[in-house]
Every structure is written in C-alpha cells, then in structure tokens.
C-alpha positions in Angstrom: 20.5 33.7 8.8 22.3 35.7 6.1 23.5 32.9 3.9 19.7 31.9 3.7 18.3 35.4 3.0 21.1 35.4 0.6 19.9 32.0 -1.1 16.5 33.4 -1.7 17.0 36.2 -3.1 20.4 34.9 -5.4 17.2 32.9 -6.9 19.9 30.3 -7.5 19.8 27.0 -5.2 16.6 27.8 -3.6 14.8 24.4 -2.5 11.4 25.4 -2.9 9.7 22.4 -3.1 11.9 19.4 -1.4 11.1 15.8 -1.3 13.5 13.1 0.6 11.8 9.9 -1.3 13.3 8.5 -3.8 11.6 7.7 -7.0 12.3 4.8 -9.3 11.5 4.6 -12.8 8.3 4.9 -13.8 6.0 5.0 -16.8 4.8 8.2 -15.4 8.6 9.7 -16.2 8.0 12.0 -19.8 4.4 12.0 -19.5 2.2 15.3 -20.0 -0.9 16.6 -17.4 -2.9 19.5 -17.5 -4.4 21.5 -14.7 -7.0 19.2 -14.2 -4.7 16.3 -13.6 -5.8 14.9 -16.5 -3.1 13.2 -19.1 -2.2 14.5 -22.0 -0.3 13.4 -25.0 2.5 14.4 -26.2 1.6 15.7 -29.6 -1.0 17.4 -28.1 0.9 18.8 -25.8 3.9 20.1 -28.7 0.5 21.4 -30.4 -0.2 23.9 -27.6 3.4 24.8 -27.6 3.3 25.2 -30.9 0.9 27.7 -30.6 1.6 29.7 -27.9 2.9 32.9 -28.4 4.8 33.2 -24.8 5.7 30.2 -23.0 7.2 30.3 -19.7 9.1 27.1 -19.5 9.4 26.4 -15.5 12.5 24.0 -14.6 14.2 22.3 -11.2 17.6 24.5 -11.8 19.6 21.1 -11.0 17.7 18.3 -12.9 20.1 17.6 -15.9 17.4 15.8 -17.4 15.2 18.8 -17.4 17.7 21.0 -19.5 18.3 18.4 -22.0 14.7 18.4 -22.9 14.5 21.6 -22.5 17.0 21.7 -25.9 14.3 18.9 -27.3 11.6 21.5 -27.1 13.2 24.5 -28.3 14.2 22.0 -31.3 10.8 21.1 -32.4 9.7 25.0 -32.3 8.9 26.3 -35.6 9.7 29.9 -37.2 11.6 32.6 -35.4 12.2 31.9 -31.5 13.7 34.5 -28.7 14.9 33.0 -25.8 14.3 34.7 -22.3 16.6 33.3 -19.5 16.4 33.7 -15.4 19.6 33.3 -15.3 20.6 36.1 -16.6 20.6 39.6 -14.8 18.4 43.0 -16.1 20.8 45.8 -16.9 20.2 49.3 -16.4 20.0 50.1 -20.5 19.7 48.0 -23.9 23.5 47.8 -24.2 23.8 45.2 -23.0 21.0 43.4 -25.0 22.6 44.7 -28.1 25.9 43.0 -27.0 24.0 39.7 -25.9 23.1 39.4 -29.6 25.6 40.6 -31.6 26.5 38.2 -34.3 30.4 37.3 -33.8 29.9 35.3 -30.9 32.3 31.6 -32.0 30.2 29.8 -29.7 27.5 29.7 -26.4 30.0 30.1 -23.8 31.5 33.5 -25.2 27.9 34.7 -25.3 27.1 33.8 -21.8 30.4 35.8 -20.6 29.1 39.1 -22.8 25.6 38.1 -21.1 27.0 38.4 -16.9 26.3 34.6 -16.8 27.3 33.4 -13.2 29.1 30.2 -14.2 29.8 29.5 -10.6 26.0 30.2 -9.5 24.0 28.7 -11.7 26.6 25.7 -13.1 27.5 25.7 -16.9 27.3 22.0 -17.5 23.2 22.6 -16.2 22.5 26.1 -18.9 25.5 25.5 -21.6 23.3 24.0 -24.1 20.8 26.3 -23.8 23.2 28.9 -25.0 25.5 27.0 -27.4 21.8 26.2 -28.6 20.6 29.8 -29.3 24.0 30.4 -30.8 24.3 27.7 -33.2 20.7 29.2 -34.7 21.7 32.8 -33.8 18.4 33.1 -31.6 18.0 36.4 -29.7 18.7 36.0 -25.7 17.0 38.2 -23.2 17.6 38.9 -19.6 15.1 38.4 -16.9 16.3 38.3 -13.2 16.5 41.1 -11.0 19.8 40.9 -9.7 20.6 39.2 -6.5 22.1 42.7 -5.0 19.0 45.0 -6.2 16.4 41.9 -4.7 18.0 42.0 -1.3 18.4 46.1 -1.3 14.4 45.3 -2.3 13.9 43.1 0.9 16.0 45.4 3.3 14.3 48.5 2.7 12.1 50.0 4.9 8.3 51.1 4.2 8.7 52.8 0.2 12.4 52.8 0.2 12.6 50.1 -2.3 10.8 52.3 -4.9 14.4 54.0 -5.0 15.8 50.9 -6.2 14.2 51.3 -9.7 14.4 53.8 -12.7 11.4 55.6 -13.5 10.2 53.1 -16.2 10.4 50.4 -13.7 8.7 52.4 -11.7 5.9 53.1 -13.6 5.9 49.6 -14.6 5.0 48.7 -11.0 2.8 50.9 -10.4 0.9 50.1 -12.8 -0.1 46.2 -12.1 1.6 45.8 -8.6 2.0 49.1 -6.3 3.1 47.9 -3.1 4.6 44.8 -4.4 2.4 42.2 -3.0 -0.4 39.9 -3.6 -3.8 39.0 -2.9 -4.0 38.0 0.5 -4.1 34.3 0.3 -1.6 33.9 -2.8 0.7 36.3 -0.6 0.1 33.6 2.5 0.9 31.0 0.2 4.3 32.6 -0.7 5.3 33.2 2.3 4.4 29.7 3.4 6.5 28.5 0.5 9.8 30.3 1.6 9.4 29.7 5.6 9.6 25.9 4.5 12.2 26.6 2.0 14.8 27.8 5.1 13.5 25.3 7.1 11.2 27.7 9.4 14.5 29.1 10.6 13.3 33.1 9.7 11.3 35.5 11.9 7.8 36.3 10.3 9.1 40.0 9.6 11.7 38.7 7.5 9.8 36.6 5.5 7.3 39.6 4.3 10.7 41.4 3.4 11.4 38.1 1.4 8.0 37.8 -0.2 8.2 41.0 -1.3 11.1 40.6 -3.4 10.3 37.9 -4.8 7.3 39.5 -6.1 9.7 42.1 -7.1 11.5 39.4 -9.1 8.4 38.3 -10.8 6.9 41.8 -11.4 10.3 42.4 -13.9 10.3 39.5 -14.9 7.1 40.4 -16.8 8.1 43.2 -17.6 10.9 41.7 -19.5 9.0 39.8 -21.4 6.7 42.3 -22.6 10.0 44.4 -23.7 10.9 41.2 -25.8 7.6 40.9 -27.0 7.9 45.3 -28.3 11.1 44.4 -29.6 10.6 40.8 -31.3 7.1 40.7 -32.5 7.4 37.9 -35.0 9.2 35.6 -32.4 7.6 33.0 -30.1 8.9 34.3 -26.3 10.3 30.7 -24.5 11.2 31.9 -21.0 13.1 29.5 -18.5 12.5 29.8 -15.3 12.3 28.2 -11.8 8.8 26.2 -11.4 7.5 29.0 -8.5 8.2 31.9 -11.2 6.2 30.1 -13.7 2.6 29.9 -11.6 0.1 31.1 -12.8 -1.4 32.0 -9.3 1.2 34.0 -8.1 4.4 34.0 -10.7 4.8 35.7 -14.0 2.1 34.5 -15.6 -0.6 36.0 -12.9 1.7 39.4 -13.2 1.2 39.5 -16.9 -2.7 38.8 -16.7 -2.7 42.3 -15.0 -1.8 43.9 -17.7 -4.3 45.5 -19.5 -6.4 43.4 -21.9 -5.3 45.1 -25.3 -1.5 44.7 -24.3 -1.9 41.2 -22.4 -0.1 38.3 -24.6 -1.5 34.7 -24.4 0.9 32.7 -22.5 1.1 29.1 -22.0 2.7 28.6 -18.3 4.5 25.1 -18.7 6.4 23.4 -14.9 9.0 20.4 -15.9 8.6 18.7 -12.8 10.8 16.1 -11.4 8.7 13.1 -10.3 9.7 12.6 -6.5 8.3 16.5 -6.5 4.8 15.2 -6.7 2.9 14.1 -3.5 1.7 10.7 -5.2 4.7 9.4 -7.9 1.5 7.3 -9.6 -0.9 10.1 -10.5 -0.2 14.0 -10.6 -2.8 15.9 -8.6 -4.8 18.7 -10.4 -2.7 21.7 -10.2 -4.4 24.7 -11.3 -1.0 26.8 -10.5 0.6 25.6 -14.5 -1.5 25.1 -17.9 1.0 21.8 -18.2 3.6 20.0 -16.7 6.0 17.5 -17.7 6.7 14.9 -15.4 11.0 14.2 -15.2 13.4 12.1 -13.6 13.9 12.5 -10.0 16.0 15.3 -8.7 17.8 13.8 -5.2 19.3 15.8 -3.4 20.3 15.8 0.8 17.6 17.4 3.0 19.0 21.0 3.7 16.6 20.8 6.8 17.9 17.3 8.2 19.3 17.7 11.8 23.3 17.9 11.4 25.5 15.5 13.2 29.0 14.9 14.0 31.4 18.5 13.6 29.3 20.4 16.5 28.8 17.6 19.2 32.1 17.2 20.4 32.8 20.8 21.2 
C-alpha cells in the first residue's frame, strides 16, 4: 500500500481519470468546449485567454501533445507573462524564487536544476520546453506544489498535528479559507471517490480521508502561491500548469481562490487540456461545469494500473 500512498501524494503519476479505449483520430482532436458542452472557437477561445488575468492551465502530466501546445499558448500571450509550475516544490523562503529568476541562466535546463526540478519524477522531455521557453523570454517561474515529503507528513498526522507542518503564514493562510483542510461534503465525497478509483479500491476508507486531506492541502498552497505571484508580479498574466483535478473549479485551486475575500479575489480562467479517450463519449464532450474550457487532445494510452496481473506470481 505504501508505493500507492506514495504516488498520490508525489502528485507525479497519479492516474486520476483512466480510460483503456483507444481513440482514433478525430475531428473532435484541438477543438474548444465550455462548461455547457457547447463548442467553442478557437479565437474565441485565445480571446478569453487573452483576457484573463490568472489562468490555471490543467494538463495529463504524460500527453506530449499537451505540452507542446501548451508552448503554443504561452506563445500567443501578449505583454508580460509569469509562469507558475506544479512541478516545482514551495520552499520555506523567497531564496529560492530569487535564484529561480536570476538572469545568467545559458539555458531552461540549468534553471530547472536551481528550481529542485525532479528530472526523474516528472520526465524532462515532458516539462523542458516549458522552461527553455520562459528562459529564452526571461519569464519569471514560480513554485506551486507542496512537497511530496510535507503532503504525506500532512496525510499521516493525527487530529491537528498537520497544522505543525506549516509556518505561521501558511498557517494563517489556511485558516483563513480552509481550517480543517476539507471540503463541502459532497465535493469532499467526490474526492475521495476520485482517489479510491485512482489505487484501484485497494485503500481502507481511513486512509483515503488522510489522502483527501492532503490533497486539499496541495490545492490550498497552491492558491496561495498564486496570490504571492500575483503581490509580487502585478503587471503579469499568472499561467499555472497543473494536473486537470488541481485545475476544477469545484474542488481544485480555482474553488480555493473563490474563498478568498472579494476585494483580494483575482478573476481566473480554469482551462483542462484533455486527452480525448478521457471523455466518456469521444463524439461530444459532456457539459462539465468543473473547468471554464477545455481543449480536447490526442489520446493518452497508457496500460491499466488496475488490470489483473499475470504470469511472475502464479507459478510460485
């Protein structure tokens, strides 16, 4: 059970929404929908982009396709952009945001290294042209993920001992839109529906609270986070890339920011790139009131981690 807790909370290679079929090409592949499952076009589409202040740009971490567009997007952004990036870890102070964007970096790939990019974890081939891109156009990165050690310390503790896991200002920052770390009752049941199918129904019931609870966690700072980016960058447009689940707008980063009080709240476009054998019908998207758009992408196949396994154990 420990290599699965582990996969959750490393936020790395966690199958949260799984589908065996296998989609061929189809016109739907680059097209846009809003919540209403309604199509929309593509300028229109760049238009709201355009426009948004914060845009939390939800990705399949393993879709190649995805991160080459994700380069497309970021390309047709105009004036001043920061870019805000799950895989990268929060550190205890702003040194290591000031080293992030120093200006000697000779290219993405020394940047990452100053940044505590896992280049085993989360793959370089999938998130090195997101930083040779911010690079080439010296574009401030930012840190979002809680660490994989501080989310399982999170999930492990008991009763308020995860409050001990945090400084005072992250502290304060919870208690001021998420005190005990949870959600509303059905978004919470929701969650933890979400991660019992994600490890295959394989985890007791307790656990999975402990789980749910850290990914809130995760979520919680990763609004935070923003809003620091926001202080700090005013005059930039906020593009944060994250997994699809941290994107919602029901129970991600996006419902964690609308908690925030109204004067403070920023207007934030909550964006999934979705790959097309994700969707329960490959012909038309379902209204999904959980993004404000999605992009429909290439399939993403991958085994089923839940598939019965044969051969090495039967013969023993």
């Amino acid at each position: 059970m420990a290599p699965l807790i582990a996969t959750l909370l490393g936020g790395v290679a966690v199958l949260l929404v799984f589908s065996c079929a296998r989609a061929e090409t189809s016109t739907l592949v680059g097209s846009w929908w809003d919540a209403k499952g309604q199509s929309v076009t593509e300028n229109r589409a760049l238009d709201r982009l355009r426009d948004a202040p914060v845009i939390l740009l939800g990705e399949v971490h393993d879709s190649q396709p995805i991160h080459r567009r994700q380069v497309e997007l970021l390309d047709a952004f105009e004036g001043p952009v920061l870019l805000a990036l799950e895989q990268l870890d929060l550190g205890g102070n702003g040194r290591m945001i000031e080293q992030l964007n120093a200006e000697s970096y000779a290219n993405g790939r020394a940047r990452a290294e100053a940044g505590g990019f896992d280049f085993n974890g989360w793959g370089w081939d999938h998130y090195g042209p997101l930083f040779d891109w911010a690079t080439n156009y010296q574009v401030p990165l930012w840190p979002l993920n809680l660490s994989r050690e501080k989310a399982m310390a999170v999930a492990m503790a008991d009763g308020n001992g995860w409050r001990g896991e945090f400084d005072e200002d992250a502290r304060a920052w919870i208690d001021e839109i998420a005190p005990d770390l949870s959600l509303p009752t059905e978004q919470q049941r929701r969650l933890v529906d979400v991660l019992e199918q994600s490890h295959c129904h394989e985890i007791p019931s307790a656990m999975s609270s402990r789980m749910v609870r850290a990914q809130v966690a995760r979520d919680v700072l990763m609004a935070k986070a923003i809003m620091r980016a926001r202080e700090s960058y005013p005059k930039h447009k906020t593009v944060a890339v994250m997994g699809n689940q941290h994107a919602r707008q029901d129970r991600g980063v996006k419902y964690w920011l609308g908690q925030v009080a109204e004067k403070r709240r920023p207007d934030v476009l909550s964006v999934a790139m979705v790959p097309i054998n994700h969707l329960r019908d490959s012909n038309t998207p379902d209204p999904d009131d959980a993004f404000d758009l999605r992009l429909i992408m290439p399939a993403v196949d991958r085994p089923d981690p839940c598939a019965p396994k044969h051969g090495s154990g039967s013969d023993e």
